[in-house]
C-alpha positions in Angstrom: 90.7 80.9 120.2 87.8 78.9 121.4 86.0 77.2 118.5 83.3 75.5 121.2 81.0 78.9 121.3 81.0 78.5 117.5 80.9 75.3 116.1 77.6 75.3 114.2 79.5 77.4 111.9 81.0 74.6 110.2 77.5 72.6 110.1 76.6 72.1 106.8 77.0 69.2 103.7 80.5 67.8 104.3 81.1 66.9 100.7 80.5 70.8 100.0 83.8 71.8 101.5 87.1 71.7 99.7 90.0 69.8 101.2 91.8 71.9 103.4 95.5 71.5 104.1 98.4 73.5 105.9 100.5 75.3 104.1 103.6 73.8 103.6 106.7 74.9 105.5 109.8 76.0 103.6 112.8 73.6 103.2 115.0 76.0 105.0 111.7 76.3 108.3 112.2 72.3 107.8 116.1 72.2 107.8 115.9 74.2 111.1 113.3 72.4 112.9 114.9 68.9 112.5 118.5 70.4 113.3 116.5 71.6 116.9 115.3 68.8 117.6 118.3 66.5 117.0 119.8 69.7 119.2 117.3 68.4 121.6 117.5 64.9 121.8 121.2 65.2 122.2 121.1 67.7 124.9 118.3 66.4 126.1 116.5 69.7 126.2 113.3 68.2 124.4 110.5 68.9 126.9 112.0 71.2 129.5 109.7 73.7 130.5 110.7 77.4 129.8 111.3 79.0 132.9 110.7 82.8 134.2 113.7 83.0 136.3 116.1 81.4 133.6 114.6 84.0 131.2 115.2 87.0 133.3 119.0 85.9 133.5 119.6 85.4 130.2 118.8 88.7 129.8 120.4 90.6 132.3 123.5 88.4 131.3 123.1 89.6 127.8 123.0 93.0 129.3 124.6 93.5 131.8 121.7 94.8 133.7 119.1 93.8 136.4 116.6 96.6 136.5 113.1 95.6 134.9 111.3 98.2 136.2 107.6 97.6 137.6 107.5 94.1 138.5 103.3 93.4 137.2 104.8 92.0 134.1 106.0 89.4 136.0 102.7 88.2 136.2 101.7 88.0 132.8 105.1 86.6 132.2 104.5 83.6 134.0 100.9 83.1 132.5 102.5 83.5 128.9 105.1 80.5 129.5 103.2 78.3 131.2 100.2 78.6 128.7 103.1 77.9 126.2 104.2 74.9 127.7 100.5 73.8 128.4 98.5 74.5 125.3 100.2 75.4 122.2 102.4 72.3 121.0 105.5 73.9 119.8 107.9 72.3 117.8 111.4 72.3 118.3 111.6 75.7 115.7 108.6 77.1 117.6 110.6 76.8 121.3 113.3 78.2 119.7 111.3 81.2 118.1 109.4 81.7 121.6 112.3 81.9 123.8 114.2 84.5 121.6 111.4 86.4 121.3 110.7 86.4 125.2 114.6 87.6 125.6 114.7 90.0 123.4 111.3 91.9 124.9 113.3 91.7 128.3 116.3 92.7 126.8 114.3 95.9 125.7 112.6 96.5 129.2 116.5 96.5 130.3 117.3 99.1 128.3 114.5 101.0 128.3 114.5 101.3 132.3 118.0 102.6 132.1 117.1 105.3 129.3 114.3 106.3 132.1 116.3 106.6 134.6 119.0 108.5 133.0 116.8 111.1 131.6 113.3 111.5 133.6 111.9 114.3 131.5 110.9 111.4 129.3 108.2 111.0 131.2 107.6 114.8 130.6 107.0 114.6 127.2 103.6 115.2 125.8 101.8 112.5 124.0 99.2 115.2 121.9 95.7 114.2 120.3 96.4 110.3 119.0 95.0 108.6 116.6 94.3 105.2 117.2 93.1 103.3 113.9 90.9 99.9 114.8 88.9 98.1 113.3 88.5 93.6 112.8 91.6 92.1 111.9 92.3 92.1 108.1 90.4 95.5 107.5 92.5 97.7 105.7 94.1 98.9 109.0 98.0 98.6 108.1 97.2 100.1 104.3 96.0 103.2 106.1 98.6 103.4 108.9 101.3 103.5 106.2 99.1 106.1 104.3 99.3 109.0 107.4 102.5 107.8 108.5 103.8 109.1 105.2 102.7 112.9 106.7 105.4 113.4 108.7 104.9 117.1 108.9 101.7 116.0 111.1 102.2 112.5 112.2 104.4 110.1 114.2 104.2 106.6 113.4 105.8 104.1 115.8 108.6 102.2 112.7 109.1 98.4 113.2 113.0 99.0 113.8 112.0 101.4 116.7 109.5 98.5 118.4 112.2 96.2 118.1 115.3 98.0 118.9 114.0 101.2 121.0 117.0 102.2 122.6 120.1 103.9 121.8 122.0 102.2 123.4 121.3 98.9 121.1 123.3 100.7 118.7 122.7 103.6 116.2 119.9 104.2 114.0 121.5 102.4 110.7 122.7 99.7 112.7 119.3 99.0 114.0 117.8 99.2 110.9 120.4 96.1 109.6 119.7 94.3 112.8 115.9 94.6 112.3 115.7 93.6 108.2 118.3 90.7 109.2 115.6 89.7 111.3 112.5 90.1 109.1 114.2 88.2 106.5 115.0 85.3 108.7 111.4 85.1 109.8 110.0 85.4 106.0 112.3 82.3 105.5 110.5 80.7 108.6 107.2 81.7 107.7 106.6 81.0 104.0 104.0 83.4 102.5 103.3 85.3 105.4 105.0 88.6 103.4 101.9 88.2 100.7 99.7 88.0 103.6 101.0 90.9 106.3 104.0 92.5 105.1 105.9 93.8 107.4 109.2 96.0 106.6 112.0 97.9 109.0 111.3 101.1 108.1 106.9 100.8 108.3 105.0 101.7 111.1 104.1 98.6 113.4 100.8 98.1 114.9 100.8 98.4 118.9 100.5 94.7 119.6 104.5 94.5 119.5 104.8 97.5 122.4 102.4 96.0 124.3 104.0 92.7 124.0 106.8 94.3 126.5 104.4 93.9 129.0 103.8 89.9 127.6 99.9 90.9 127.4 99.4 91.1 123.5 97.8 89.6 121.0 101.0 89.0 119.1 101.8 86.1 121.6 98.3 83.8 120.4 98.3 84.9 116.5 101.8 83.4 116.7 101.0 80.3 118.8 98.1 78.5 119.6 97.3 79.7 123.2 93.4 79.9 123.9 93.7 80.3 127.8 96.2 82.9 127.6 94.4 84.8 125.2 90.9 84.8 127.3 93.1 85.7 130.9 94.4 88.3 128.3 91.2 89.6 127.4 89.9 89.4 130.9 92.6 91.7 132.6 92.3 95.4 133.2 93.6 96.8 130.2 95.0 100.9 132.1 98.2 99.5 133.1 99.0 97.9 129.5 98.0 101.8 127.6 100.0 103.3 130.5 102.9 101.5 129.5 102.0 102.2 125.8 102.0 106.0 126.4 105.6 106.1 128.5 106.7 103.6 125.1 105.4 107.0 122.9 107.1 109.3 125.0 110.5 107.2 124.8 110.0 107.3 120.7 109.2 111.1 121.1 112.9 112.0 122.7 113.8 114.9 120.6 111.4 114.8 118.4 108.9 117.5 117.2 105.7 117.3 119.1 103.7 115.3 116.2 100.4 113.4 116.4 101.1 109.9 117.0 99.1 107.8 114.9 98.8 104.3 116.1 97.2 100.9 114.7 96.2 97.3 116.5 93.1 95.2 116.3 93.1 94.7 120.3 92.1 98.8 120.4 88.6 97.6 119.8 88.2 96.1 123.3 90.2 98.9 124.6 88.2 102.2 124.4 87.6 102.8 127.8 91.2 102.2 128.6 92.6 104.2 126.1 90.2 107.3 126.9 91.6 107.1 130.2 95.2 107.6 129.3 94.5 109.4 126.4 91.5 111.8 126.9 91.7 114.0 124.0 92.4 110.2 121.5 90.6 110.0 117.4 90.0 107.0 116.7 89.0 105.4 113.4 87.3 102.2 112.8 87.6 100.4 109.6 84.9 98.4 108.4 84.8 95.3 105.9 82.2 92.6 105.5 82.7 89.8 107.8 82.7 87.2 105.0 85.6 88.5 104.0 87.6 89.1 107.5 87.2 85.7 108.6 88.9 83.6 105.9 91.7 86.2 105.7 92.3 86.2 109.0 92.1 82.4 109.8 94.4 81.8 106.9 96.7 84.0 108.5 96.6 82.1 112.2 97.3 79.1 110.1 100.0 80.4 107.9 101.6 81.4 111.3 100.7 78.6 114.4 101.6 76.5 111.5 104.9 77.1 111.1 105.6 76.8 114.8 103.4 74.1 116.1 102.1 70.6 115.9 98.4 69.7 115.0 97.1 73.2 113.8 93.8 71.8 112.1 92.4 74.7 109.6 89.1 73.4 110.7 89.4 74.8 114.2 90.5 78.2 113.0 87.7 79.4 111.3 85.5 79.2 114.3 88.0 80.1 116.3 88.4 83.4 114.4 84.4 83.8 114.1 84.7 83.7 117.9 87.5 86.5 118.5 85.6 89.2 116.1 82.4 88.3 117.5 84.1 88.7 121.1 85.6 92.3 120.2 83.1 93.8 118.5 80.7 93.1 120.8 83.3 95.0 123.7 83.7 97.6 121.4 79.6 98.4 120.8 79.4 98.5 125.1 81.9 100.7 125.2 80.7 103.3 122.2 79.1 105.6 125.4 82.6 106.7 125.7 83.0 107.8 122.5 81.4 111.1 121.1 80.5 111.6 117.5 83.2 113.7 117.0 86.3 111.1 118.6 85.5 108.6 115.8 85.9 108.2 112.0 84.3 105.2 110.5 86.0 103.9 107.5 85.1 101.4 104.7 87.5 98.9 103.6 85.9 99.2 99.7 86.1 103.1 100.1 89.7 102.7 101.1 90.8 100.3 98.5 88.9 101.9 95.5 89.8 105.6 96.3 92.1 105.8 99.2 93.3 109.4 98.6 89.5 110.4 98.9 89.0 108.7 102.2 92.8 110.1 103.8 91.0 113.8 102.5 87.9 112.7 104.5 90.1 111.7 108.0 92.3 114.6 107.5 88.8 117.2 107.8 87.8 115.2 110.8 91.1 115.9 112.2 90.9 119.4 111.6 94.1 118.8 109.8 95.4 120.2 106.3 97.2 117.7 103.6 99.7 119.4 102.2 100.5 119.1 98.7 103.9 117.4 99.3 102.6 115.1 101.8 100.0 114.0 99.0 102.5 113.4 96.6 103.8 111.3 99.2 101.1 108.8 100.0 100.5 109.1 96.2 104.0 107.4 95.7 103.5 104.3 98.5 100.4 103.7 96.8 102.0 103.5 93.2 105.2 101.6 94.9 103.4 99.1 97.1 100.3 98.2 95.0 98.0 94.9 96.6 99.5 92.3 95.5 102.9 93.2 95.3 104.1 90.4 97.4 102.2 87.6 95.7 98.4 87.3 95.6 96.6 86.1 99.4 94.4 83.3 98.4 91.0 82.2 101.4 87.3 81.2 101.3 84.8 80.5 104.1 85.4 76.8 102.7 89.1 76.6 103.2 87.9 76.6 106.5 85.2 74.6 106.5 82.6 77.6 107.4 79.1 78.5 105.9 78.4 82.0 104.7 74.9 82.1 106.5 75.9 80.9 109.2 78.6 84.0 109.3 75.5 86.1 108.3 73.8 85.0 111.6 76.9 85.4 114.0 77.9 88.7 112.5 73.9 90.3 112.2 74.5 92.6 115.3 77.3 94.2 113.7 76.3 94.4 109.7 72.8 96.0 110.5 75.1 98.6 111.9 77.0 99.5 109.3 77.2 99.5 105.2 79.6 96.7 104.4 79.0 97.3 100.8 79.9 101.2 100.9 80.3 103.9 103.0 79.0 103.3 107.0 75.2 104.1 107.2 72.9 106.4 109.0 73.4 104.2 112.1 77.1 104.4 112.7 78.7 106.7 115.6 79.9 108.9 113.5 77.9 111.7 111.5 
């Protein structure tokens, strides 16, 4: 994230702000990043670039197979590792993190390719009326894709085991399931805090950034390392190819499966409309709303909390504007896109309405839908809320000044989109939506 386009946000009277720090990294993130780099000095490793070719054949050792499928990935591969070894300043831990990560997505295309070619009906299967909830970053977005999810009478919700394990042949259901919380754990280990701030859990639904990160064009990739150039070539790309991927992901999660509504989360929808209307005509899609006063702290403490743990020199000071700058970026794609959209495609949702009365607002999407709660999948949603209250995983602490931002110079940035909509409330008489 550029911070250039936005740096009279931090003008101001420097003895106003508070002292801003990183947040400290765990013993045991500590304990592993000197063991890797003593690894490295000894191996001599420290330095090496990542390379494409050495990737691919880890994985189709690992596999036993060679068949990636369409070869366009190959592309944003090479832009993803060399914008790694460019731009974001890894530490020894963060290499380490990166390269496992990149295996394991190729590991998956592996797999998935040979599912598709053993059973082409896959591509068969009908991907119904989505719902595809956007909104800024820090929104309320994952509280209410756990909500619906819990309606599985009506909707499909992509679970982080599936994303991370989607094929049989990786092993059962219950075995994924291990492998996956074995590997959440080790990352809340790595990533001190980050459970309090985005908690994220086997059996939840996971937002779309991690399918599309099969295709190494995803935001997932620059929230967990600092990469501004990658995420601009990102954001500059023709986004049809990345949702038709998405949709053949859907119909891979759909095998045997009831013909349910998907319902589908990710920030990066916002600068997506068109793209998504393309793949998926008949596509709901429901934009949650919450001041931006509010969205940038939380979100630049969550870049921090994350680059942080994986790289050198993440200055707090840089990621305020630089979140300023993505919101400002998307919403502005999203408002030239709204032509696509008809009044009756689009739910607008308040983060206050959702967090003071979120049964009201599910009863509000559901007659939008044209869809009927049930009793028992109320009592459902009525349970997550009483089990997973906010808070539960310790309290998420930001301000504009941890940052070193002013609140009217936010106001200024942020006027196009605020006139628009009731921050405060529900949207006003100027949203898309009646």
């Amino acid at each position: 994230m550029e911070p250039n386009s936005v740096a009279n946000l931090s003008s101001g009277s420097s003895n106003k702000r508070r002292p801003v720090t990183l947040p400290s990294r765990s013993v045991f993130s500590r304990i592993c990043n000197g063991f890797l780099t003593a690894f490295e000095q000894v191996t001599r490793a420290a330095g090496r670039r990542p390379n494409v070719g050495t990737l691919l054949s880890i994985a189709e050792r690992q596999t036993g197979l060679n068949d990636f499928g369409d070869h366009r990935f190959l592309e944003a591969l090479a832009f993803l590792v060399e914008s790694v070894e460019r731009e974001a300043k890894l530490n020894a831990l963060g290499r380490f993190v990166f390269v496992e990560h990149v295996v394991q997505l190729l590991r998956n295309r592996l797999y998935l390719e040979l599912d598709w070619k053993l059973d082409p009906t896959i591509s068969l299967r009908k991907i119904p009326k989505p719902v595809f909830i956007t909104g800024l970053p820090r929104t309320g977005t994952t509280l209410l894709h756990s909500l619906l999810a819990q309606d599985t009478d009506i909707f499909a919700a992509p679970l982080t085991w599936e994303v991370i394990y989607p094929s049989a042949a990786q092993g059962d259901e219950r075995l994924r399931i291990r492998r996956t919380e074995s590997q959440l754990k080790w990352f809340e280990l790595l990533v001190p805090g980050l459970k309090a701030i985005h908690p994220v859990a086997a059996e939840l639904p996971q937002e779309c950034v991690a399918i599309m990160s099969h295709c190494f064009m995803s935001e997932e990739f620059d929230t967990m390392f600092d990469l501004p150039g990658y995420e601009s070539w990102v954001e500059a790309q023709d986004q049809r190819e990345l949702y038709a991927f998405h949709k053949r992901f859907l119909q891979h999660l759909r095998r045997g499966a009831p013909e349910r509504r998907f319902v589908l989360k990710a920030p990066a929808h916002l600068r997506a409309v068109e793209a998504i209307l393309d793949v998926y005509p008949d596509a709901h899609t429901i934009h949650t709303h919450r001041h931006p006063a509010q969205v940038v702290p939380s979100l630049s403490s969550l870049i921090v909390t994350l680059k942080g743990a994986f790289s050198y020199n993440i200055n707090p000071i840089e990621a305020g504007p630089g979140a300023v700058d993505y919101c400002v970026r998307n919403m502005r794609k999203f408002f030239s896109t709204l032509d696509r959209l008809s009044a009756n495609a689009c739910t607008d949702v308040a983060y206050l309405d959702l967090v003071r009365n979120p049964m009201a607002v599910v009863r509000q999407i559901y007659a939008r839908l044209g869809e009927q709660l049930s009793a028992e999948a109320e009592a459902k949603m009525e349970r997550f809320l009483a089990e997973n209250p906010q808070g539960k995983w310790g309290r998420h602490k930001y301000s504009l000044a941890d940052f070193g931002l002013q609140p009217e110079a936010i106001d200024e940035q942020f006027r196009f989109y605020t006139e628009r909509y009731d921050m405060d409330a529900r949207p006003s008489k100027k949203t898309i939506s009646k």
